[in-house]
C-alpha positions in Angstrom: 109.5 180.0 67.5 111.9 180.4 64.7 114.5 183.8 65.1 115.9 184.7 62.4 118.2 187.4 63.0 121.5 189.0 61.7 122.9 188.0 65.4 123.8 191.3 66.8 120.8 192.9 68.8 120.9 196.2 70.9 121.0 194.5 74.3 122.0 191.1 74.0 121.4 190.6 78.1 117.8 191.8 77.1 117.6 189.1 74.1 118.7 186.1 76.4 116.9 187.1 79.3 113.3 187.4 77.0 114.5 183.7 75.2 114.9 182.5 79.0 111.3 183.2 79.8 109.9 182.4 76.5 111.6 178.9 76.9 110.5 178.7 80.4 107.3 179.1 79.1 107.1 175.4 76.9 108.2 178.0 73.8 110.7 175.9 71.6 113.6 178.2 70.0 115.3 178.0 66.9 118.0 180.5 66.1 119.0 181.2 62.5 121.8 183.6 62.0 122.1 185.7 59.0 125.9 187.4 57.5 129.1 186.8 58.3 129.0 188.9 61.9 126.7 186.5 63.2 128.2 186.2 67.2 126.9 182.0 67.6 127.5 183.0 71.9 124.0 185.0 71.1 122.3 182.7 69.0 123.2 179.2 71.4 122.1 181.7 74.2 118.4 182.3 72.3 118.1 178.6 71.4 116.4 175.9 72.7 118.1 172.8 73.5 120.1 170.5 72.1 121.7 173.6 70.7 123.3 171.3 67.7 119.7 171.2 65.7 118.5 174.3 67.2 120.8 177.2 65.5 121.8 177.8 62.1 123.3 179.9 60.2 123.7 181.0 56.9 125.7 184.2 54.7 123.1 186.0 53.1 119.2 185.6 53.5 118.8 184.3 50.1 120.9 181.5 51.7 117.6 180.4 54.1 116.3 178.0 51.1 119.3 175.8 52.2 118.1 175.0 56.0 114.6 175.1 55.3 114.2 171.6 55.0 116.4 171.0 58.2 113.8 173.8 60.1 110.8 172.4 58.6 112.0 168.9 60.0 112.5 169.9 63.5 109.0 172.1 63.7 106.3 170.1 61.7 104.6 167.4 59.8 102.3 167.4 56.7 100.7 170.5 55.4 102.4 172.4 58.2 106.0 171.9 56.6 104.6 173.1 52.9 102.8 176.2 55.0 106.4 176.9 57.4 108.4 176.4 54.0 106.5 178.9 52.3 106.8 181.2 55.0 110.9 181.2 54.9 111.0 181.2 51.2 109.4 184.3 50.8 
């Protein structure tokens, strides 16, 4: 599952406590951050591990075209990447 996010929800104890289950479930997390008020302690707190290729972040969501590469590396092979590349572009 790739968030993207602007890194400042409602309830953060809601947010980590949904990533928890998801991740207990098998789900893989990456966290992208979005603006300059992004708080990383809630994005490493949504990610899966190991948290150093698992969140990103970037200033402005025209910025995304910069990590895709790096997200479509970590999540996929062959026509997924052009599909998942696609995806974040637009």
């Amino acid at each position: 599952m790739i968030v993207v996010t602007d890194g400042r929800s409602n309830d953060v104890g809601d947010t980590w406590r949904q990533a928890i289950l998801d991740r207990n479930e098998g789900i893989q997390i990456i966290a992208v951050g979005v603006g300059n008020n992004v708080r990383m302690r809630e994005l490493t707190g949504m990610a899966s591990f190991p948290l150093g290729s698992t969140v990103f972040t970037v200033e402005e969501f025209e910025d995304l075209g910069d990590i895709v590469d790096n997200i479509t590396d970590l999540v996929c092979d062959g026509k997924w990447r052009y599909i998942i590349r696609n995806i974040l572009l637009s």
